[in-house]
Steps between C-alpha positions, in 0.01 A plus 500: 500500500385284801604209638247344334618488158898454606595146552872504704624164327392318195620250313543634140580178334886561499548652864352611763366868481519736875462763601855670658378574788839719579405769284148559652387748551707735260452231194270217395794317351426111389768241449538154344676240670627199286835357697492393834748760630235738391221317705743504791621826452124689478421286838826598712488875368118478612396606143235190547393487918178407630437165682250331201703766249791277595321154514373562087823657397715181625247220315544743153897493637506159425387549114747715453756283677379196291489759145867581571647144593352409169654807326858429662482143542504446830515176703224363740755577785487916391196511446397394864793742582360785338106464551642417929670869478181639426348266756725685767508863366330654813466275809300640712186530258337122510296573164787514266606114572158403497486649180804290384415212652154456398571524084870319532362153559325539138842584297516127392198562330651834270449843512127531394392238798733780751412825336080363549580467840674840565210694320237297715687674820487802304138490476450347830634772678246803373222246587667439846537884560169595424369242761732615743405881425094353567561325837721783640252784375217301708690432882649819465178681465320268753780511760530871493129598408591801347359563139806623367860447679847679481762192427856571552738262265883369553675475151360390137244246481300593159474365190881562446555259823298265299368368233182740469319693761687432823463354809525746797416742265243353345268504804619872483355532118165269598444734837553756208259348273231449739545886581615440857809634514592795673886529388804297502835598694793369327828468670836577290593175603890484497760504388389424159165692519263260396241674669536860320641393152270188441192478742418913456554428108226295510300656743538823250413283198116381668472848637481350832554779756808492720796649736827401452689475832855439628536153674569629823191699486275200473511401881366842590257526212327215671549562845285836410222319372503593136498194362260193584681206365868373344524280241836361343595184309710226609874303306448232712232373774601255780294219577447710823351769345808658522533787200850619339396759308741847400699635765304707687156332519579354951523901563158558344344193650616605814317819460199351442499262743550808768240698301248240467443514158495177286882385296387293227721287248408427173692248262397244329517085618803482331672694708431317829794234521369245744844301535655881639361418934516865592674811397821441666552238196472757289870591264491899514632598164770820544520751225814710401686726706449812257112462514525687839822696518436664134171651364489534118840422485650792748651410814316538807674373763894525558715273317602300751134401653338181435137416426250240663291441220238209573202521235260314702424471852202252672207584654394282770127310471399650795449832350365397180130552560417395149696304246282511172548225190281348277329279661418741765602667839686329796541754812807386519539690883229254629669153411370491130854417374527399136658114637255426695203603222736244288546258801091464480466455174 
């Protein structure tokens, strides 16, 4: 099946519907969440990830939050408790509290005013990633005139980072449409492998030819002129132009930048958090221990070590040469920072 007909999260009238992402590749497993610890428990275990993935599944967290206070009977004061946990499950990712935040002022009104809401982000976001997919199919084939390019990618940004389609992938899938694209190296992405279990899943599913490759190999792989451009989403976008974005992403920037070869950014507006001044504002979330020191649940490392474990790191703006939305392209490395396209509004 492609990623066409498979929807990661729906709202089935009870619950909402995902996709476990932890069993990808080896199973397509689906799974209803109706309680909050559910909601919270799919987002921390990364069962639901994805910037705008995030953003829809915390505005459908607050139906459920609001369908179980009215099950148990739970005061005003819980239920801003509850839907606030949520709010807070990853920190680092901006589009899950905008998700939250944009449905909870509407829970006065009931459930049916705050479930409309949360569907309209839904549906928002596959229009928003097919725009993105447009503009960064065009610069990327204008800035590096070739008629069809070799991308290299930094963890999952499809359809199962989103709503529909994806964002950084999607310009891989429209470069794919247009038939000029040459073939997409995917890193692993660690520790949890984003890269190889979700992003080459659905690279497999289009028939969209690729190489899967180790993270350390990715430096290299561009430094050899293989590939011609790298594209990766973004959690969280600094009014700077600043870009957290999955651990790894400064190292491959920083191969480009040597290389010459354009690193481009694609997320949608949401994600750009104009009250965050630069990166350095940035809250790095940290992830278990046992995510690095154990690898499908065998020890790898001696008992007594300890991991470092960040899940995100920050690119600087100045070696962003692209960061792609809706409503267009900034090149972000020559002063077109998100702020000041606000600021001059």
């Amino acid at each position: 099946m492609d990623s066409q007909h498979l929807r990661p999260l729906e709202w089935t009238g009870t619950a909402i519907r995902v996709i476990d992402q932890t069993a990808l590749p080896g199973a397509l497993t689906f799974r209803e969440l109706d309680t909050v610890d559910a909601v919270v428990d799919a987002i921390v275990r990364l069962a639901v990830r994805g910037a705008p993935a995030l953003g829809a599944i915390g505005a459908l967290g607050v139906v459920v939050a609001m369908r179980q206070g009215a099950r148990e009977g739970w005061d005003d004061g819980r239920l801003v408790t509850e839907i606030e946990r949520i709010r807070k499950a990853r920190p680092t990712a901006v589009n899950l509290a905008w998700g939250v935040d944009r449905v909870r002022p509407l829970v006065p009104d009931g459930e049916a005013a705050v479930l409309a809401a949360a569907q309209e982000i839904v549906a928002e976001d596959e229009r928003v990633n097919h725009r993105i997919g447009r503009h960064g199919a065009d610069w990327i084939l204008a800035r590096t005139g070739r008629p069809k390019v070799r991308v290299l990618t930094h963890c999952n940004t499809g359809f199962l980072a989103t709503t529909a389609w994806g964002t950084a992938l999607g310009i891989v899938r429209e470069l794919h449409g247009r038939g000029a694209l040459e073939i997409v190296y995917a890193d692993e992405t660690r520790p949890l492998l984003q890269g190889s279990r979700l992003t080459a899943w659905e690279l497999a599913q289009d028939g969209i030819p690729h190489l899967v490759q180790v993270d350390a190999a990715a430096a290299s792989t561009i430094l050899r002129g293989l590939v011609d451009v790298a594209i990766i989403g973004a959690d969280r976008i600094a009014s700077n132009g600043d870009t957290a974005n999955k651990v790894g992403s400064v190292g491959v920037a920083l191969a480009c930048a040597h290389a010459g070869i354009p690193f481009v950014v694609a997320a949608p507006e949401s994600t750009v958090d104009v009250a965050t001044p630069s990166g350095s504002e940035i809250e790095i979330e940290m992830r278990p221990d046992g995510e690095v020191l154990a690898f499908g649940g065998v020890p790898v490392a001696p008992a007594t070590s300890r991991a470092y474990n960040p899940a995100f790191d920050v690119t600087p703006a100045s070696l962003i040469a692209a960061l792609v939305t809706e409503e267009g392209v900034l090149e972000v490395a020559r002063g077109e920072t998100p702020g000041r396209r606000r600021s001059a509004r």
